[in-house]
N, C-alpha and C positions, 0 to 999 in steps of 0.2 A: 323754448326750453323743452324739455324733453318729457317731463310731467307733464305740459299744458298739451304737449302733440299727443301722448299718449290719452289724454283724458279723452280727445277730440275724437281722438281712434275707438272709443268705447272700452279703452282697456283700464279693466277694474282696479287692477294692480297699481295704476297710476294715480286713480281718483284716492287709492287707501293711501298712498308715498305722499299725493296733496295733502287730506289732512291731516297727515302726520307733521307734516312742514306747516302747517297753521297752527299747530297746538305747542310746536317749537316758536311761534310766534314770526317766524317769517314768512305769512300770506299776502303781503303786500303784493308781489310782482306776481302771485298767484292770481290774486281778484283782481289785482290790473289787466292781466290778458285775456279773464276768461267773464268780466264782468259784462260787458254785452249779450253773452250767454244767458241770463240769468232771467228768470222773473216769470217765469213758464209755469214753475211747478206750485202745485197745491202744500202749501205746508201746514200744518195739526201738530200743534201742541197738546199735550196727554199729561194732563197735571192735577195734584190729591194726595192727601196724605199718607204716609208709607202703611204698605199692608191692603190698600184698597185695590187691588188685583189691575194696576196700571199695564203689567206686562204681560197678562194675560188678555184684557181688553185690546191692547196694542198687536198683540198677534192673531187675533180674531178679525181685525180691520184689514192687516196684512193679507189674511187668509179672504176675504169678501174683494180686496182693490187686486189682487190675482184676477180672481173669477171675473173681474170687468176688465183686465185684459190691460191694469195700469201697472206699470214700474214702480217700485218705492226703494226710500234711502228711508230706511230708521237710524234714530241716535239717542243709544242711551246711555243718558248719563247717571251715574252711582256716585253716592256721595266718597269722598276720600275722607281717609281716618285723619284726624287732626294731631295724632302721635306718630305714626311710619308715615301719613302721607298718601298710605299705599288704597289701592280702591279692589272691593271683589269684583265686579264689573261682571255680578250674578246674572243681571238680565235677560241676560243671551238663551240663559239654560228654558226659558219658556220659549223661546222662539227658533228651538230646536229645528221645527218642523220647514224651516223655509233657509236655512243655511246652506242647502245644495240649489236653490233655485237662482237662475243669474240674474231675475228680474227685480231680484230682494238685495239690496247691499245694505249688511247692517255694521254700523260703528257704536261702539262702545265707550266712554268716554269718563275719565274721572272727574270731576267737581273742583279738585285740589284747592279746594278752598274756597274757589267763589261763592260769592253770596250771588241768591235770586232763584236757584233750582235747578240752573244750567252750570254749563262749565264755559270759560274764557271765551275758548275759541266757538262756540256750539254754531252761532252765527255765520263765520265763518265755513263751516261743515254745512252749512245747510247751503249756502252758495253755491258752495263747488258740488252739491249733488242735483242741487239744480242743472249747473252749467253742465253737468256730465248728461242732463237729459232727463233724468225722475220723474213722474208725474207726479208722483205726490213725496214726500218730505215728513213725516213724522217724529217726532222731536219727545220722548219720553223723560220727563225731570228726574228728579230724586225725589223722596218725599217732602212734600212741603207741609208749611202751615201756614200763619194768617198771610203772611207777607211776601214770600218770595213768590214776584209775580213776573219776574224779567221775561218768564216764556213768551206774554201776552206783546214782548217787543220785539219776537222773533215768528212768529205763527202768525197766518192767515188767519185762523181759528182755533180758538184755546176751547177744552173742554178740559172741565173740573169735575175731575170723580170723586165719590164721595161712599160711603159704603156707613148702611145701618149699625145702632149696637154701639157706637165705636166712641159713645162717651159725650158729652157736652155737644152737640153737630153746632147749635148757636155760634160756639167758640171758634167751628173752622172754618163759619161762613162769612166773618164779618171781616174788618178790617183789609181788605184790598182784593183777596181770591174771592170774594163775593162779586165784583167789577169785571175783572177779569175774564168771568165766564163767557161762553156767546154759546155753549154748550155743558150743560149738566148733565152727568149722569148718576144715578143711584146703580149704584153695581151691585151684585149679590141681591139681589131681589127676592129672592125667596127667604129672605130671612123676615122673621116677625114683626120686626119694628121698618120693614123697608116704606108703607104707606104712613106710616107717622117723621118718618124723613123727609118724605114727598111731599108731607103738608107742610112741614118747617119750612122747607125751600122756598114753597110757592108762597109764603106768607112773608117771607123774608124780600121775595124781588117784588112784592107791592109795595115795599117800603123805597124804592130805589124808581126814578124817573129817568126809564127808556127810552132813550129816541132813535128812532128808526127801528133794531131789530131788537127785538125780546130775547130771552137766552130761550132754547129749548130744554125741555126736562126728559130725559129717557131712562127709562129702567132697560138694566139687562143682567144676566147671570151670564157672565164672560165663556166659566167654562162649558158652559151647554150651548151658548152663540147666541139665547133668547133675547133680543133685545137686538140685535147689532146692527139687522136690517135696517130696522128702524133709525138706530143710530146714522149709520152710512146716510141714509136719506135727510137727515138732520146736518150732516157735515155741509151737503152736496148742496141742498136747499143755503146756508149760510153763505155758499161760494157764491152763489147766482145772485143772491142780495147783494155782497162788496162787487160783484161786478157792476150787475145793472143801476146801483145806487152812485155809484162812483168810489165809492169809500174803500174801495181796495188799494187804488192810488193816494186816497189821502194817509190811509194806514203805513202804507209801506214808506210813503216820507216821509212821517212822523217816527216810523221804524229807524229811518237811515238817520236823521238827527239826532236820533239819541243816540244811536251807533258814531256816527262823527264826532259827537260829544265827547264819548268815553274813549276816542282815539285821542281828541288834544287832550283830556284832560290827562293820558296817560303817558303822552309827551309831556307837558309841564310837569307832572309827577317824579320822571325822569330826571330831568332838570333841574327842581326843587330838590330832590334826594343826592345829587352831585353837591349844590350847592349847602346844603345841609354838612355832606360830609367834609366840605373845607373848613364849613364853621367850625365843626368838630375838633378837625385837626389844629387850627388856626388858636383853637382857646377861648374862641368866643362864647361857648356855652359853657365853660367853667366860671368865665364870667357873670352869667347869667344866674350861675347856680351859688355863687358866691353874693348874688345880692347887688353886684355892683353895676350891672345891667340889665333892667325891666326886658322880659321877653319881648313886646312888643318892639322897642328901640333895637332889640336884638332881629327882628324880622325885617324892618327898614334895611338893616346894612345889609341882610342877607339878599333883599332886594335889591343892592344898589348893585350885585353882581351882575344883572343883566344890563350890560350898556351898553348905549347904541353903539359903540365902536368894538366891542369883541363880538355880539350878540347879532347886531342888524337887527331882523325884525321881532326876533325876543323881546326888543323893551317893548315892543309896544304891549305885550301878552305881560307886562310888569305889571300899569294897574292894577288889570283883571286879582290877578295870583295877591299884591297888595291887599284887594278889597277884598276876597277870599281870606285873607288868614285874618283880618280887623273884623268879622261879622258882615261880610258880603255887603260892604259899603267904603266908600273909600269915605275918611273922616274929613270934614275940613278943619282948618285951622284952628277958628272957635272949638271946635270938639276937643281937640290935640289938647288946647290951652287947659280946659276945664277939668278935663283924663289927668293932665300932670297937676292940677291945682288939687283937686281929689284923691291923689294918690292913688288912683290906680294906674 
């Protein structure tokens, strides 16, 4: 195809038409041809709550992996408004300074909605910047809080910035972006309270049993560059660990299963929302809502749509989606018996 010959040829214009065509959700025949390409480039996730200078730390790193002489693909994603849908896709305006350089290709990316800090396709985007050649891959979130940790299933290396002042720090360090880290940094450093941050942190990962690499802790004040050195050496130092430890191959396929995952699961989902909408039209959920059929008995027959003889290998993905919609168990009979004797 003529995207893939183009990417092959270093032409940028093709790598921007690929992920335009992945965020349209058709990258399949894209990472089919170019997935043996892949798996070269250093990727950095840049993730922390909004406000904590992500895009300005991220163009300082840009501005240091120039000077060594490496390629990057940035992607950043902005959250999208949950009313237009529509995203400002601000980012760029910090990263002014490298939009004429050809060794910089930066994508912009809305959110539209996903949960985790990324957008749908971001994955995807970070492939095809591989495949096109990258050396390094940084992947800038939208603001997070406790939870949205999916960058940690797209990055070589997550670092979670964090900035003094900014209210409760306990509260943005617990609950799963505390795990996630393999790099901390304290941005804005010359603020007052940035050493009493630093002691929270460190007193925070004695609480947590590391094995193998420890997170690093960096202070830097993005817009003056103090720290970043430092930083860069903390990234590079973390690559050399998942190399010579092995753990970079066990990450990345624990990466691609989860990635596999959220492909069937998004086929079934398909599928499930087809079937749904027959029941709809069919009258089946008027029943349901009339009392006259328990949801549950309403899910069986929705189930019985996948059979072996229109479906093929669909049934067999029935249990599974069964034991999914009954509480991740498929019931046996005894249970069935004692549910209706119970009334529920």
């Amino acid at each position: 195809m003529d995207v893939v010959e183009g990417m092959k040829r270093g032409d940028r214009r093709a790598l921007a038409r690929a992920i335009s065509v992945a965020e349209g959700g058709g990258a399949a025949p894209l990472i089919a041809a170019l997935f043996k390409e892949t798996g070269r480039a250093f990727t950095v996730g840049i993730t922390g709550p909004p406000g904590v200078g992500k895009s300005t730390l991220t163009g300082a790193l840009v501005t240091r992996a120039r000077k060594e002489g490496k390629s990057v693909g940035l992607i950043l994603v902005d959250p999208s408004s949950p009313f237009s849908q529509g995203a400002l896709l601000g980012d760029r305006i910090r990263l002014s300074d490298h939009f004429t350089d050809p060794d910089v290709f930066i994508r912009s990316m809305a959110s539209r909605g996903h949960l985790g800090g990324i957008a749908g396709a971001t994955g995807d985007a970070v492939m095809l910047m591989d495949a096109f050649g990258k050396d390094m891959v940084i992947v800038e979130t939208v603001g997070v809080g406790q939870s949205e940790i999916e960058i940690a299933e797209v990055a070589d290396t997550t670092v979670v910035c964090l900035q003094p002042g900014s209210g409760d720090s306990i509260q943005v360090l617990k609950a799963g972006i505390m795990e996630i880290a393999d790099i901390f940094v304290v941005n804005k450093a010359d603020h007052p309270m940035a050493g009493q941050l630093r002691r929270e942190i460190r007193i925070m990962m004695t609480m947590l049993d590391w094995q193998g690499w420890a997170p690093a802790l960096v202070m830097t004040q993005a817009m003056s560059g103090e720290g970043v050195g430092e930083l860069w050496e903390a990234l590079w130092s973390h690559r050399a660990y998942l190399q010579e430890s092995g753990e970079l191959r066990t990450k990345r396929a624990s990466a691609f299963a989860h990635g596999v995952r959220n492909l069937i699961l998004g086929r079934l989902a398909d599928a499930v929302d087809a079937a749904m909408a027959g029941a709809v039209a069919s009258g089946l959920m008027e029943r349901v809502a009339d009392r006259a059929l328990d949801p549950y008995a309403a899910a069986e027959q929705i189930l019985q749509r996948f059979d072996p003889k229109a479906t093929g290998s669909a049934a067999r993905l029935a249990p599974r989606v069964r034991a999914t919609v009954k509480g991740l168990h498929a019931p046996s009979e005894a249970e069935i018996v004692h549910h209706r004797e119970a009334g529920v």
